[in-house]
KOLTIDREN-699954 format. One record per residue (C-alpha): residue number from 1; residue in one letter; x, y, z. Coordinates in nm, 4 decimals, m for minus. Layout:
REM residues N
R:seq:type:c1:c2:c3
R:NUM:a:X:Y:Z
...
REM end
This chain:
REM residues 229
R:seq:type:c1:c2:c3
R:1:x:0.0000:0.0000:0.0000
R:2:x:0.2866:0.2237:0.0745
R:3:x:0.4390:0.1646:m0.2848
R:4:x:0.1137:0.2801:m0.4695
R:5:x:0.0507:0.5808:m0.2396
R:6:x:0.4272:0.6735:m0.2926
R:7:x:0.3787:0.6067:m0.6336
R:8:x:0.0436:0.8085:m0.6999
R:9:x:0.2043:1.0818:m0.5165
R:10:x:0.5156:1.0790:m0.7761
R:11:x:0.2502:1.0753:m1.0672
R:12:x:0.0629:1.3909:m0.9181
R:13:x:0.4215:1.5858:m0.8335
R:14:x:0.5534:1.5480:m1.1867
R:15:x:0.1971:1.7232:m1.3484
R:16:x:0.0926:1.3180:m1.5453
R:17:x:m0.2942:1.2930:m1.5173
R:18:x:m0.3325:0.8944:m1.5250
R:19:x:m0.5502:0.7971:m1.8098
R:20:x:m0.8975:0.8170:m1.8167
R:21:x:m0.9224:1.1193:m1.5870
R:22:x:m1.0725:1.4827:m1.6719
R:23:x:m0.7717:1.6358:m1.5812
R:24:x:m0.7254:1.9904:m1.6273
R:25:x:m0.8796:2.2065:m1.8873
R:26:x:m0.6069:2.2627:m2.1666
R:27:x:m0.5156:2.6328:m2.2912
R:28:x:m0.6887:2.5618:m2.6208
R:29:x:m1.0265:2.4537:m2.4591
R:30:x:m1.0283:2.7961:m2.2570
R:31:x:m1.0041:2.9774:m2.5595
R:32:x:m1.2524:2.7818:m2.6949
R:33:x:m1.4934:2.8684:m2.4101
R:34:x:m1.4110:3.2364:m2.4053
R:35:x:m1.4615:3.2534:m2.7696
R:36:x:m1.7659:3.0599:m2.7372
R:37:x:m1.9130:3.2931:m2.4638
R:38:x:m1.8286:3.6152:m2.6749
R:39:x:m1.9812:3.4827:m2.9833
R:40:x:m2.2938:3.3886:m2.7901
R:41:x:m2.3284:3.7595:m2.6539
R:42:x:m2.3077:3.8735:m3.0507
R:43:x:m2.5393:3.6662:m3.2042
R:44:x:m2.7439:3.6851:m2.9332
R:45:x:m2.7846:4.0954:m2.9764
R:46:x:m2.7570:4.0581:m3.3376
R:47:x:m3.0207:3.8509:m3.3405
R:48:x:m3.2598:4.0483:m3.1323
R:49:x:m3.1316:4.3577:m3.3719
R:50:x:m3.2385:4.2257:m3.7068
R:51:x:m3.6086:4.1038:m3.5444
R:52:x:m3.6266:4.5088:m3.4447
R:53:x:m3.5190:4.6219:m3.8184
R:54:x:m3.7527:4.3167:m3.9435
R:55:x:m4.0271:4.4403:m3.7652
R:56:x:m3.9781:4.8597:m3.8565
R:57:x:m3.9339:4.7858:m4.2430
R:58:x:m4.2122:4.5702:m4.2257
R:59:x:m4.4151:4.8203:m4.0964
R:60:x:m4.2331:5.0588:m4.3180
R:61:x:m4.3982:4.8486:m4.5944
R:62:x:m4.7476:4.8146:m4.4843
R:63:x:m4.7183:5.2008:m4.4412
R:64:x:m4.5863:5.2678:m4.7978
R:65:x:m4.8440:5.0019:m4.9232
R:66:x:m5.1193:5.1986:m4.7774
R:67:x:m5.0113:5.5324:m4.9235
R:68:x:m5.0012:5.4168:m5.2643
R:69:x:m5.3719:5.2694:m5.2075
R:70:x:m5.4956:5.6139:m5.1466
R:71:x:m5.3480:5.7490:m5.3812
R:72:x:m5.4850:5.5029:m5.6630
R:73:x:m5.8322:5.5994:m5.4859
R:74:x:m5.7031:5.9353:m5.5583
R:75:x:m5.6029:5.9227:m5.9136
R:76:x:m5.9538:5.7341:m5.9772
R:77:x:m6.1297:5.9962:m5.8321
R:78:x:m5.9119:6.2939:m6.0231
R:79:x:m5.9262:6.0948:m6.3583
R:80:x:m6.3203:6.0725:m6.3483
R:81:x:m6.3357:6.4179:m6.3017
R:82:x:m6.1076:6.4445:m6.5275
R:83:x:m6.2845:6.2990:m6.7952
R:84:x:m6.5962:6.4716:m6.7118
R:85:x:m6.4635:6.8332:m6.7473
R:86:x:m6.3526:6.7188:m7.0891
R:87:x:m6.7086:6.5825:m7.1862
R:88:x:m6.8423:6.8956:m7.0414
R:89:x:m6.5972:7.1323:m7.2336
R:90:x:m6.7110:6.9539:m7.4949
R:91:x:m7.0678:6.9959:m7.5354
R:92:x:m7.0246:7.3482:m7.4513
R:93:x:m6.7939:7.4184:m7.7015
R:94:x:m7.0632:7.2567:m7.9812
R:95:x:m7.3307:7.4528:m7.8311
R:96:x:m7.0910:7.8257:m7.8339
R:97:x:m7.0343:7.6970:m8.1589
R:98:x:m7.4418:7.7401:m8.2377
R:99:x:m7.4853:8.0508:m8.0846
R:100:x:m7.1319:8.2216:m8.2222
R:101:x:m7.2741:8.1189:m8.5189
R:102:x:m7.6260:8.2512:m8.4649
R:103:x:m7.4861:8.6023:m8.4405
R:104:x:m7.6938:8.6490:m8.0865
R:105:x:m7.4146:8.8367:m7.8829
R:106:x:m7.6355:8.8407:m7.5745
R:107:x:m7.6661:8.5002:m7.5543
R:108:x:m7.2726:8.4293:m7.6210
R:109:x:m7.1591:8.6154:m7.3614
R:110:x:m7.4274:8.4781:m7.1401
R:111:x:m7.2347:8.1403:m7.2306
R:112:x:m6.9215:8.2715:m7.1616
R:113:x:m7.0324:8.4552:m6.8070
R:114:x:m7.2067:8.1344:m6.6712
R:115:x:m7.1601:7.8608:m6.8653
R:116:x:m6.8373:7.8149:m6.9971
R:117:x:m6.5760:7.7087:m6.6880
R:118:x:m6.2933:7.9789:m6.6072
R:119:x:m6.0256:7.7641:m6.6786
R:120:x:m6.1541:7.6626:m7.0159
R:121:x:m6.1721:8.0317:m7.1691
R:122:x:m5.8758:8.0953:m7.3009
R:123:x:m5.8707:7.7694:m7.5047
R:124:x:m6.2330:7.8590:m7.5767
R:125:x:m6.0778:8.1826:m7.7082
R:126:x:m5.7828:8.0100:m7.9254
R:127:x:m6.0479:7.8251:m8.0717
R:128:x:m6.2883:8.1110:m8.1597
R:129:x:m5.9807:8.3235:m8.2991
R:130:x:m5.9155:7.9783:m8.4935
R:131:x:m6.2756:8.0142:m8.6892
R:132:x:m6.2485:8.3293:m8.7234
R:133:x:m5.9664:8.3398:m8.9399
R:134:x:m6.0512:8.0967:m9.1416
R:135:x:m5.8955:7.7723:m9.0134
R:136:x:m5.9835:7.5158:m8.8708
R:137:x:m5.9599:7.4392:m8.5151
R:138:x:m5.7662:7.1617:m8.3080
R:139:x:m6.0785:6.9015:m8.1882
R:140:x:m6.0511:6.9171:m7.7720
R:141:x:m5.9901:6.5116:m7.7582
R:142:x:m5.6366:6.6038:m8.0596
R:143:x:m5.5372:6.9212:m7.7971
R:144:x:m5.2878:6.7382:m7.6114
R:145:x:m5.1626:7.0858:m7.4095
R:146:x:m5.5649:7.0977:m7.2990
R:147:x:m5.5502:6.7328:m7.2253
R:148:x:m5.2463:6.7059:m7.0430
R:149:x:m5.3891:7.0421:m6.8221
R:150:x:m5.7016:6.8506:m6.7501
R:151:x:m5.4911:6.5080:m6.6298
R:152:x:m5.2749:6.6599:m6.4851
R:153:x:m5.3645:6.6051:m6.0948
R:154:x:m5.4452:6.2822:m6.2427
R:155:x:m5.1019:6.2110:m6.3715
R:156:x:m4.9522:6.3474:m6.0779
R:157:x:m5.1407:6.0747:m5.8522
R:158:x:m5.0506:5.7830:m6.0244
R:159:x:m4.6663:5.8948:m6.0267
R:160:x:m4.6748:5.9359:m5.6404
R:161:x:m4.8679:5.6099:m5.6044
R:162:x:m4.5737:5.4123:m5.8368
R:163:x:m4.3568:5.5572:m5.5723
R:164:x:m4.5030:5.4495:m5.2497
R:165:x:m4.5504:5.1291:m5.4211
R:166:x:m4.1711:5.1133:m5.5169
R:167:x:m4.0795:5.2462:m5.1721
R:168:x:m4.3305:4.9803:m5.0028
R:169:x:m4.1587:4.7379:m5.2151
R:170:x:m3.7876:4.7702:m5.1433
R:171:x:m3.8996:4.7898:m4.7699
R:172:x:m4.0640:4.4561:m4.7984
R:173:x:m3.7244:4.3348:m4.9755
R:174:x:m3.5243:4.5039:m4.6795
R:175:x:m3.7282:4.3476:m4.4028
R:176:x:m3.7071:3.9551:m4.5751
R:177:x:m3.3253:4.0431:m4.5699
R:178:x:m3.3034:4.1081:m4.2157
R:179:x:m3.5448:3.7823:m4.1758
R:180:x:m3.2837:3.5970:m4.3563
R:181:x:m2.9933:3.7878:m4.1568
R:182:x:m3.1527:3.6888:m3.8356
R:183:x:m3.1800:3.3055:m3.9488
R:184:x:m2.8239:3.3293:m4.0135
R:185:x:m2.7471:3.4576:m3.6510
R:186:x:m2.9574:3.1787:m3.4976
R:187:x:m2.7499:2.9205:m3.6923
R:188:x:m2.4676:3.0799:m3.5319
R:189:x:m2.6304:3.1085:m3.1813
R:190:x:m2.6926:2.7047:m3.2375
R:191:x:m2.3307:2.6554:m3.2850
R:192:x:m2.2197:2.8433:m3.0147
R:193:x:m2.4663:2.7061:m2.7989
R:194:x:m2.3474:2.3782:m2.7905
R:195:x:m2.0102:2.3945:m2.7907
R:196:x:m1.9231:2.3495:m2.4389
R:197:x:m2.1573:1.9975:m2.5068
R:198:x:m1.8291:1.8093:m2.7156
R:199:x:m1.5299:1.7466:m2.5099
R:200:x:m1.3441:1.6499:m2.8401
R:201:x:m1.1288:1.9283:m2.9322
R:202:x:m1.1826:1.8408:m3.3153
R:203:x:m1.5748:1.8689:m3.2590
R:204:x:m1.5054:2.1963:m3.0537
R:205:x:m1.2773:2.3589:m3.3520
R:206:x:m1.5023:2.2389:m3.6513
R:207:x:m1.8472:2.3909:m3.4536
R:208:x:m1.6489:2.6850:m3.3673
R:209:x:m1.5027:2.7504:m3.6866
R:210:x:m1.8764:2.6849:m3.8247
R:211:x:m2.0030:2.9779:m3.5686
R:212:x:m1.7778:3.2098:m3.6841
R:213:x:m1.8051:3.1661:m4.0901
R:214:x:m2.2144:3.1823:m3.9927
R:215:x:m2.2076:3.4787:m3.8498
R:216:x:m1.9462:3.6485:m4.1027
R:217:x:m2.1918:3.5914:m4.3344
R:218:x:m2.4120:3.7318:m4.1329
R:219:x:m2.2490:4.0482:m4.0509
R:220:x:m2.1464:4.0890:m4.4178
R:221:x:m2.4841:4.0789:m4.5345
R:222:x:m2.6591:4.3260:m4.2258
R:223:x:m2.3359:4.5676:m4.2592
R:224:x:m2.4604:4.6191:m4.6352
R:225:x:m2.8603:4.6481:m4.5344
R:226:x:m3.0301:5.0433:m4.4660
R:227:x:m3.1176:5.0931:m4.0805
R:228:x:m3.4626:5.1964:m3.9911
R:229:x:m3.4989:5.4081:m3.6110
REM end
C-alpha cells in the first residue's frame, strides 16, 4: 500500500494525469470557451437587432403600401373628373359653336359669363380666334396641351402612387433580408450554444469555426442592409 501511495504521489508531483481522468482544462479549450461565450453575446444581440429592423421595415412596408392605395383611390377619383370636365368642355364648345354662329351676342356672352368654366376660356378663345380666321380648329380630344392640363392632378397621382408602391416594395425586400440575416445569426447562436456539449477538441474547432463563418456571413450581409430608427 505504501508503494502505490508513494507512487500516486510521484505521478501527481511530476503534473501526469493517469488515463482516463478529466484532468485539467487545456489552454486551447479555454479559448474555446471564451470565444464561445463572446460569440454567444453577438449573435445573441444581433439577433434580437435584425427582429427590431424586421419588424420597422415591415411596418415601413405596410405604411408605404397603404399610401399608394390612397393614392390610386385618388387618381380614380381625379381621372373621373377628369374625364368629365372634358365631356363637359365639350358639349359646350358645340353649343358656343351654335350661338357664335347665330350672331346672338347676348346670348354668347351669357355662355361665356355662366356657362363656360374659367379655366376653359382661353382655349375657348384660341379656338374662336381659330374660326375666325378661317382655319380650322384643333378638336378638344387632338389638344394634347388641354388634355395634359385637364390630367394633370391625375397624372400626378398615379406617379406618387408608383412611388409608395416602389418604396413599399424595397422595404418589404429590406425586411425579408433582415429575416434571412436573423436566421443566419440563430445558426450561429446554435453553434455556439453547444459547444461546451463536445469534449473532443476536433468537434469543438469544426463547430467553432462553423459559428464564426455563420455569423461572417451574417455580418457581411446586415453591414450592407439600410437601418430603420
Amino acid at each position: 500500500m505504501s508503494l502505490m501511495t508513494g507512487a500516486t504521489t510521484d505521478t501527481v508531483s511530476f503534473g501526469l494525469v493517469a488515463p482516463g481522468s478529466p484532468g485539467k482544462e487545456s489552454r486551447f479549450e479555454k479559448i474555446v470557451e471564451i470565444v464561445a461565450v463572446i460569440l454567444l453575446g453577438i449573435t445573441t444581440i444581433g439577433t434580437a437587432w435584425c427582429g427590431f429592423e424586421s419588424v420597422r421595415w415591415s411596418g415601413s412596408s405596410a405604411d408605404h403600401a397603404q399610401v399608394a392605395s390612397d393614392k390610386h383611390v385618388e387618381a380614380a377619383r381625379l381621372f373621373g373628373l377628369a374625364t368629365q370636365k372634358i365631356a363637359y368642355d365639350a358639349m359646350i364648345t358645340a353649343q358656343y359653336a351654335q350661338v357664335v354662329a347665330s350672331g346672338n351676342t347676348k346670348v354668347e356672352q351669357f355662355y361665356r359669363d355662366s356657362l363656360v368654366r374659367k379655366d376653359f376660356l382661353p382655349v375657348l378663345d384660341t379656338w374662336q380666334r381659330e374660326v375666325e380666321a378661317g382655319r380650322t380648329p384643333t378638336p378638344l380630344a387632338d389638344d394634347q396641351q388641354y388634355l395634359n392640363g385637364q390630367l394633370a392632378g391625375y397624372r400626378t397621382a398615379i406617379a406618387e402612387a408608383e412611388s409608395a408602391s416602389q418604396l413599399g416594395r424595397e422595404a418589404g425586400a429590406t425586411a425579408s433580408a433582415y429575416v434571412s440575416v436573423t436566421i443566419l445569426l440563430a445558426a450561429a447562436l446554435f453553434f455556439s450554444g453547444v459547444i461546451s456539449s463536445f469534449r473532443y477538441r476536433a468537434a469543438r474547432a469544426l463547430l467553432l469555426a462553423a459559428a464564426l463563418a455563420t455569423l461572417g456571413i451574417a455580418a457581411s450581409r446586415m453591414a450592407s442592409l439600410p437601418v430603420l430608427f
